[in-house]
C-alpha positions as a printed NumPy array, in Angstrom:
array([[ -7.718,   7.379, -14.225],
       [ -8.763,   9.805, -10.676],
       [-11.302,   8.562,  -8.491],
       [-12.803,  12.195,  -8.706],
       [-11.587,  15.844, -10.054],
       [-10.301,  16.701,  -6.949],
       [ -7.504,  13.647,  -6.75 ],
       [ -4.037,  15.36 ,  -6.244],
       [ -0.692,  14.283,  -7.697],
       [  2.276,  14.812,  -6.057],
       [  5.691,  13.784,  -5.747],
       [  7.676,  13.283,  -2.664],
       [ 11.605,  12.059,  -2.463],
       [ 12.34 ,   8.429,  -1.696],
       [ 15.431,   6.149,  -1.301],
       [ 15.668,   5.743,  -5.102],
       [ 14.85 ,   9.214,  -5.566],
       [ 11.273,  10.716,  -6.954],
       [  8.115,   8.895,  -6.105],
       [  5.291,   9.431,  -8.083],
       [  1.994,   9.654,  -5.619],
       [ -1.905,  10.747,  -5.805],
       [ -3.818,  11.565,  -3.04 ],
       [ -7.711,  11.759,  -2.202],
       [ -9.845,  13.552,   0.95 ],
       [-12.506,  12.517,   2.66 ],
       [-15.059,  14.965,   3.035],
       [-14.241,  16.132,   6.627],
       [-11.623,  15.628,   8.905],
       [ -9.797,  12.411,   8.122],
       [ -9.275,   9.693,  10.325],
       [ -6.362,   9.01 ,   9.486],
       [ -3.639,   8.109,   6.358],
       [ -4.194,   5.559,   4.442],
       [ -1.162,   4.284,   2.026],
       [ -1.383,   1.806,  -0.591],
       [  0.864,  -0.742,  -2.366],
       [  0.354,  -1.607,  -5.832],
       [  0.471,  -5.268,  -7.693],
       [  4.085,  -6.533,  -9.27 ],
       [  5.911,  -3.592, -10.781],
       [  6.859,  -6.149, -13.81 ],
       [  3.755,  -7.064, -14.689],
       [  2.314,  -3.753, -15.385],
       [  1.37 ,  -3.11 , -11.904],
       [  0.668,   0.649, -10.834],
       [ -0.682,   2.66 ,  -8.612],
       [ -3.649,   3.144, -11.133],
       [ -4.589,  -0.634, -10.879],
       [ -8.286,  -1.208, -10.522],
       [ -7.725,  -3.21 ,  -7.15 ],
       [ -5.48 ,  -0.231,  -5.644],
       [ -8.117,   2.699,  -7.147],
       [-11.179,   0.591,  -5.464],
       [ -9.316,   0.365,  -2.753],
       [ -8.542,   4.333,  -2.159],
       [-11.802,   4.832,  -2.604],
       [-13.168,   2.349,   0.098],
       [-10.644,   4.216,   2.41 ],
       [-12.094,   7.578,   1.23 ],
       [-15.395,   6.42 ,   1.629],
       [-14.341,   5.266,   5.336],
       [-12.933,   8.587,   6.281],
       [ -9.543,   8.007,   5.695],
       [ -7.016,  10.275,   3.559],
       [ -5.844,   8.251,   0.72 ],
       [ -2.281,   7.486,  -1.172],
       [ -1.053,   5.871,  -4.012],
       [  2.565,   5.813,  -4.622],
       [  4.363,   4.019,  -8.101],
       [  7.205,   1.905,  -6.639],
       [ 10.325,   2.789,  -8.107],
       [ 10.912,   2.291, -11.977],
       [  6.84 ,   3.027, -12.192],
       [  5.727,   5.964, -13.993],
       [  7.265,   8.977, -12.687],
       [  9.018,   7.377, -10.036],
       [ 12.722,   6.875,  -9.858],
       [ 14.864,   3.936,  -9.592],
       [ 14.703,   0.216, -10.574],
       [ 13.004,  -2.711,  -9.062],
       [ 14.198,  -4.036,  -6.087],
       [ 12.362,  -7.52 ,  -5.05 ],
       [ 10.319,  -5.961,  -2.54 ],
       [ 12.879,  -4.87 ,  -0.385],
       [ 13.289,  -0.944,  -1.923],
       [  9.75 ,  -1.02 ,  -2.28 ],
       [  9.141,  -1.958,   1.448],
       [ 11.65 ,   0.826,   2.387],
       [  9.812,   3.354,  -0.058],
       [  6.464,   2.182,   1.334],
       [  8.196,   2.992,   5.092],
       [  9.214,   6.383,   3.381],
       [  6.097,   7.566,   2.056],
       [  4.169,   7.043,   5.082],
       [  6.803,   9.152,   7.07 ],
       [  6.266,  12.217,   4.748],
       [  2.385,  12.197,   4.396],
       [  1.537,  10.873,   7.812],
       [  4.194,  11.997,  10.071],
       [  2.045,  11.541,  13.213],
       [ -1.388,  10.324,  13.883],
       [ -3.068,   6.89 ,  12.81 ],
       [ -2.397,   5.011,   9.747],
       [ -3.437,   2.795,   7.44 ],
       [ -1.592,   0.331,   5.294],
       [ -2.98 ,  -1.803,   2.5  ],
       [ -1.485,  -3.782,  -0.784],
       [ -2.391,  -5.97 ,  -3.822],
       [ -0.775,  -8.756,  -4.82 ],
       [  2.819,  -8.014,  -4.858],
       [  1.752,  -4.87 ,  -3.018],
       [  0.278,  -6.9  ,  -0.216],
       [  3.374,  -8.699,   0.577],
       [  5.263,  -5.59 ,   0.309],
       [  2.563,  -4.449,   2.597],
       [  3.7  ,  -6.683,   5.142],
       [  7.258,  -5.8  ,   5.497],
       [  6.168,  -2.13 ,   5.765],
       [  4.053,  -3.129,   8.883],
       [  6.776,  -5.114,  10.592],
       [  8.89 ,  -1.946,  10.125],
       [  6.405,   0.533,  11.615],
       [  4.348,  -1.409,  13.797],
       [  6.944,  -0.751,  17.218],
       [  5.267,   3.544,  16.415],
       [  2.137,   2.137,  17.425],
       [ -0.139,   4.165,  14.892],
       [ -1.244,   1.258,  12.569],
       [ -4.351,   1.084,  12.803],
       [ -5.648,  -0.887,   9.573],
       [ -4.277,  -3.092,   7.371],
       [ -5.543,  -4.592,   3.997],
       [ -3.961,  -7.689,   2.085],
       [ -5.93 ,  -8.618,  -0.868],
       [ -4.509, -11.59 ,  -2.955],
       [ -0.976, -11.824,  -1.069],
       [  1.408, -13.293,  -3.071],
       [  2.582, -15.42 ,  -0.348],
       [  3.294, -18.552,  -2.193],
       [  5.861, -16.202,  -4.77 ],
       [  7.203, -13.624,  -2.226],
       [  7.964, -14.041,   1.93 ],
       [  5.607, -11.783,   3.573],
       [  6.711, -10.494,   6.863],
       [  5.538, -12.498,   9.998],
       [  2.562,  -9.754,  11.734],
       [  2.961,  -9.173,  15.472],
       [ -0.05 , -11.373,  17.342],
       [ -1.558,  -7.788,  17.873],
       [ -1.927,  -7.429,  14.455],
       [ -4.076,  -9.632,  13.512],
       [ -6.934,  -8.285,  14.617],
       [ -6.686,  -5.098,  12.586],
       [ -6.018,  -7.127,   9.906],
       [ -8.014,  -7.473,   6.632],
       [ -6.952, -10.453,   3.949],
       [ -9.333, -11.145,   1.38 ],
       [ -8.255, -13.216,  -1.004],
       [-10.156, -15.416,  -3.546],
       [-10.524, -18.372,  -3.625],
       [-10.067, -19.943,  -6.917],
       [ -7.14 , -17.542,  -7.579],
       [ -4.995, -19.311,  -9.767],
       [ -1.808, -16.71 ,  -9.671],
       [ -1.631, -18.171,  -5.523],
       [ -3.252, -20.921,  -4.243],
       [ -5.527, -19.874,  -1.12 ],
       [ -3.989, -22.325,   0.801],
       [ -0.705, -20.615,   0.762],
       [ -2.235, -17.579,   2.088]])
């Protein structure tokens, strides 16, 4: 499933080894990168999830460069699950090979959002995140990392509210 024809797949080299990725333009100059985590790799979460696609295409539709990535043992990508902890590092890894420099987003579902987290607390001292997107945090099943004061207010959760995977509450 491609948001449009012009969605490119790609691979790029992680900690595990390949990682499977797709990425979409804006029409004009982006505003920046925008890299997404997808839901629980063993649950039959991917990087083609409905949540992650809608997602990328809110960020497209924004002005924001999009990517997926498939954590490792997903799809193309190489390696095994890893509790969130690879998966953080991988997250870390892909935004340091399609965003190098300049402003960045970071956004997850589920599994992906408190994956999400971690990857924040590890780049947040670069100073380029500019967005971040947490939708249904599974923060009563996973520890998401604690979010320095200053990013909170660049800080998106939505989460619903009769969830009944995590209680809203939690989150």
């Amino acid at each position: 499933s491609v948001l449009n024809a012009q969605t490119e797949r790609f691979t790029l080299t992680g900690l595990a080894g390949v990682i499977e990725a797709l990425r979409d333009r804006p029409a004009g100059t982006p505003k920046g990168v925008a890299v997404i985590a997808h839901p629980h790799p063993l649950f039959s979460g991917t990087m083609d999830n409905k949540v992650v696609q809608t997602l990328a295409r809110a960020f497209v539709q924004s002005g924001w460069e999009s990517i997926r990535f498939n954590f490792r043992g997903v799809g193309a990508s190489a390696g095994v699950y890893d509790a969130g902890q690879g998966e953080a590092l991988d997250m870390v890894e892909v935004v340091r090979q399609v965003a190098a420099q300049g402003p960045v987003a970071l956004a997850g579902f589920s599994f992906g959002a408190f994956v999400t987290t971690h990857a924040v607390q590890a780049l947040w001292d670069e100073g380029r995140v500019q967005k971040i997107v947490l939708v249904g945090t599974a923060a009563s099943r996973f520890d998401p990392a604690p979010l320095p004061a200053a990013a909170h207010e660049r800080t998106l959760v939505l989460h619903g509210e009769k969830d009944d995977t995590v209680p809203l509450q939690s989150v």
